[in-house]
C-alpha positions, 0 to 999 in steps of 0.5 A: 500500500506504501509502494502505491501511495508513493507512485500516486505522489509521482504520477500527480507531480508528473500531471502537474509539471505537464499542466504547468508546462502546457501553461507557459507555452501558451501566451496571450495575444497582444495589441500593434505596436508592442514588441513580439507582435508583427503587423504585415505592411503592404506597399501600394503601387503607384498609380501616376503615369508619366504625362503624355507629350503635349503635342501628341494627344493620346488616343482614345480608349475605350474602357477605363484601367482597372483600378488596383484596390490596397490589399486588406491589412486587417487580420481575420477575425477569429471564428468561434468554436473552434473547440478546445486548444491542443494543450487543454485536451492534453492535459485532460488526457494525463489527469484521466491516465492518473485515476487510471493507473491509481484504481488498477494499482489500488484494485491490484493491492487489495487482490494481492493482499490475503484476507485474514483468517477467520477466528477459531469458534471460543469453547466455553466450560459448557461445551467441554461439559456436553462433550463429557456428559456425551461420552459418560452416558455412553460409558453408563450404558455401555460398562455392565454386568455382562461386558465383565463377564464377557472380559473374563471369559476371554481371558479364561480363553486366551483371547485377550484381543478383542478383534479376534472375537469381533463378531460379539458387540460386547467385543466392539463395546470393549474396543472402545472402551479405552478411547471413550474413557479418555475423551470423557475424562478430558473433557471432564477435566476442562469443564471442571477447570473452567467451571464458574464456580465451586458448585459446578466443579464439585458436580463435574468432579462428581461424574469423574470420580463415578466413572473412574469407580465403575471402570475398576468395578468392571475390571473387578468382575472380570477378574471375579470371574477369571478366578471363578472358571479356573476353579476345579469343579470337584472342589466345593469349598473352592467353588462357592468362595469363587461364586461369592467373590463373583456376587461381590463383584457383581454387587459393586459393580451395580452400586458403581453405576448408580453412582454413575446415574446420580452424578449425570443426572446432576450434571444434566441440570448444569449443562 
C-alpha cells in the first residue's frame, strides 16, 4: 500500500509539471505596436503615369484601367468554436491516465493482499461439559454386568484381543472402551477447570470420580470371574468362595453405576 501511495505522489507531480508546462507555452495575444507582435505592411503601387507629350494627344480608349484596390491589412477575425486548444485536451488526457493507473494499482493491492483468517469458534466450560456428559452416558450404558463377564471369559480363553472375537458387540463395546474413557475424562477435566464456580466443579468432579469407580468395578468382575472358571469343579469349598467373590463383584459393580446415574443426572441440570 506504501509502494502505491508513493507512485500516486509521482504520477500527480508528473500531471502537474505537464499542466504547468502546457501553461507557459501558451501566451496571450497582444495589441500593434508592442514588441513580439508583427503587423504585415503592404506597399501600394503607384498609380501616376508619366504625362503624355503635349503635342501628341493620346488616343482614345475605350474602357477605363482597372483600378488596383490596397490589399486588406486587417487580420481575420477569429471564428468561434473552434473547440478546445491542443494543450487543454492534453492535459485532460494525463489527469484521466492518473485515476487510471491509481484504481488498477489500488484494485491490484487489495487482490494481492490475503484476507485474514477467520477466528477459531471460543469453547466455553459448557461445551467441554456436553462433550463429557456425551461420552459418560455412553460409558453408563455401555460398562455392565455382562461386558465383565464377557472380559473374563476371554481371558479364561486366551483371547485377550478383542478383534479376534469381533463378531460379539460386547467385543466392539470393549474396543472402545479405552478411547471413550479418555475423551470423557478430558473433557471432564476442562469443564471442571473452567467451571464458574465451586458448585459446578464439585458436580463435574462428581461424574469423574463415578466413572473412574465403575471402570475398576468392571475390571473387578472380570477378574471375579477369571478366578471363578479356573476353579476345579470337584472342589466345593473352592467353588462357592469363587461364586461369592463373583456376587461381590457383581454387587459393586451395580452400586458403581448408580453412582454413575446420580452424578449425570446432576450434571444434566448444569449443562
Amino acid at each position: 500500500m506504501k509502494h502505491v501511495k508513493l507512485l500516486s505522489f509521482v504520477l500527480l507531480a508528473v500531471v502537474l509539471t505537464m499542466v504547468l508546462a502546457a501553461c507557459q507555452g501558451i501566451e496571450p495575444p497582444g495589441e500593434p505596436g508592442e514588441p513580439g507582435v508583427t503587423t504585415s505592411t503592404v506597399d501600394l503601387p503607384e498609380t501616376t503615369a508619366p504625362s503624355p507629350d503635349p503635342t501628341e494627344a493620346p488616343e482614345p480608349t475605350s474602357t477605363a484601367p482597372p483600378s488596383t484596390a490596397p490589399p486588406s491589412t486587417e487580420e481575420p477575425a477569429e471564428s468561434e468554436g473552434e473547440g478546445l486548444p491542443a494543450e487543454a485536451i492534453w492535459i485532460g488526457l494525463g489527469v484521466l491516465l492518473l485515476f487510471l493507473v491509481i484504481g488498477w494499482l489500488m484494485g491490484r493491492s487489495r487482490k494481492s493482499t490475503p484476507l485474514p483468517a477467520a477466528a477459531a469458534p471460543v469453547v466455553t466450560w459448557k461445551d467441554h461439559t456436553r462433550e463429557g456428559y456425551s461420552q459418560a452416558r455412553w460409558l453408563y450404558d455401555s460398562l455392565t454386568d455382562d461386558l465383565a463377564v464377557w472380559r473374563g471369559n476371554a481371558l479364561f480363553e486366551g483371547i485377550p484381543d478383542p478383534s479376534a472375537s469381533a463378531g460379539t458387540s460386547l467385543a466392539a463395546t470393549w474396543a472402545q472402551l479405552s478411547d471413550r474413557t479418555d475423551k470423557a475424562t478430558n473433557s471432564l477435566y476442562r469443564a471442571e477447570a473452567a467451571a464458574p464456580d465451586q458448585m459446578s466443579a464439585e458436580t463435574i468432579r462428581n461424574v469423574i470420580t463415578a466413572l473412574q469407580t465403575s471402570r475398576s468395578a468392571v475390571d473387578a468382575r472380570a477378574e471375579a470371574r477369571l478366578k471363578s472358571r479356573g476353579v476345579d469343579g470337584s472342589d466345593q469349598a473352592a467353588a462357592t468362595q469363587a461364586a461369592n467373590r463373583e456376587r461381590l463383584a457383581a454387587g459393586n459393580l451395580t452400586d458403581a453405576r448408580a453412582q454413575v446415574a446420580g452424578a449425570l443426572t446432576a450434571l444434566s441440570a448444569i449443562v
